[in-house]
C-alpha positions in Angstrom: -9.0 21.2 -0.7 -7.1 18.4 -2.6 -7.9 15.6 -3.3 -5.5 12.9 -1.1 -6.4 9.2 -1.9 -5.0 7.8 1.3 -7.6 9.9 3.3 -10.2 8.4 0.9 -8.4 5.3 1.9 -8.4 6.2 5.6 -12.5 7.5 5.8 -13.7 4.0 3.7 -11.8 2.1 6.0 -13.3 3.5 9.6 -16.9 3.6 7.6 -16.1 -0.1 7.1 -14.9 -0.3 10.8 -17.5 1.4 12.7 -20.7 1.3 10.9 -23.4 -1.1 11.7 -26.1 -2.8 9.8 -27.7 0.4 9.6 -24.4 2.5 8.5 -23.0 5.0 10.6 -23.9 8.5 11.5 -21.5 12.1 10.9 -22.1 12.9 14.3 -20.6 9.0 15.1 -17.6 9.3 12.5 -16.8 13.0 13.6 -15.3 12.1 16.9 -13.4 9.2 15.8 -12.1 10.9 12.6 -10.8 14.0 14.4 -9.0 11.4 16.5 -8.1 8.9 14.3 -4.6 10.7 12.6 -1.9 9.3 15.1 -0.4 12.6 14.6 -1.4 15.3 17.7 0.0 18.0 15.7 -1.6 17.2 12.6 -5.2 16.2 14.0 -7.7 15.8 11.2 -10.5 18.0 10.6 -14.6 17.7 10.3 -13.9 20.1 7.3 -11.7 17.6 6.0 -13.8 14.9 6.3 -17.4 16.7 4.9 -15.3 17.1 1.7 -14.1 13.4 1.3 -18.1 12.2 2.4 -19.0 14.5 -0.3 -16.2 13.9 -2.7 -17.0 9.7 -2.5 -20.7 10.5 -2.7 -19.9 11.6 -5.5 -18.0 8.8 -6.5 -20.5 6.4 -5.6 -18.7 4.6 -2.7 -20.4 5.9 0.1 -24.3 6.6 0.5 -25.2 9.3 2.8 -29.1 9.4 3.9 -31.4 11.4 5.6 -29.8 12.4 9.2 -26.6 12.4 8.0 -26.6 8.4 7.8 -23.3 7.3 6.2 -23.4 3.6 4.4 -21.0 2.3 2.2 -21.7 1.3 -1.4 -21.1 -1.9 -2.8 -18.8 0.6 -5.1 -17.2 1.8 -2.6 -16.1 -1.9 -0.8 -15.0 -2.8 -4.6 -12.7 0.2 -4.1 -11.9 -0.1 -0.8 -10.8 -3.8 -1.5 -9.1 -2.8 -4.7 -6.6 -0.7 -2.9 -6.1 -2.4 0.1 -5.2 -5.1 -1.9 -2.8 -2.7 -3.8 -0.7 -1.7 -0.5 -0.8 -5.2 0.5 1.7 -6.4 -2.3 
């Protein structure tokens, strides 16, 4: 898969939107990512989203925990903020 920065966008900002205190769990985020595209023909996919979780893991925005807990990283709002303040310009 490539690497497309506005899905990184896109997943930091429904972690951000949908999490709790707690964070939010994959089997939460699946629904609502598969859903989230606006685009019926071009629905995105779990496999597309276990290889951005992984991808920003990696990165050190988003924390994922035992159970498949998603939380996002003080890195990862720095980020998020970063570019949203980017497109906002």
């Amino acid at each position: 898969m490539r690497r497309d920065l506005s899905l990184v966008k896109h997943l930091l900002d429904m972690v951000q939107a949908h999490a709790d205190h707690s964070g939010i769990y994959l089997i939460d985020l699946v629904p609502k990512w598969e859903e989230s595209s606006g685009n019926p023909d071009q629905a995105l996919t779990e496999d597309q989203l276990v290889y951005l979780l992984n991808r920003c893991a990696d990165a050190g925005f988003l924390s994922i925990g035992s159970g498949n807990l998603i939380q996002m990283t003080w890195a990862g709002h720095e980020y998020l903020d970063s570019v949203t303040l980017t497109h906002s310009k």
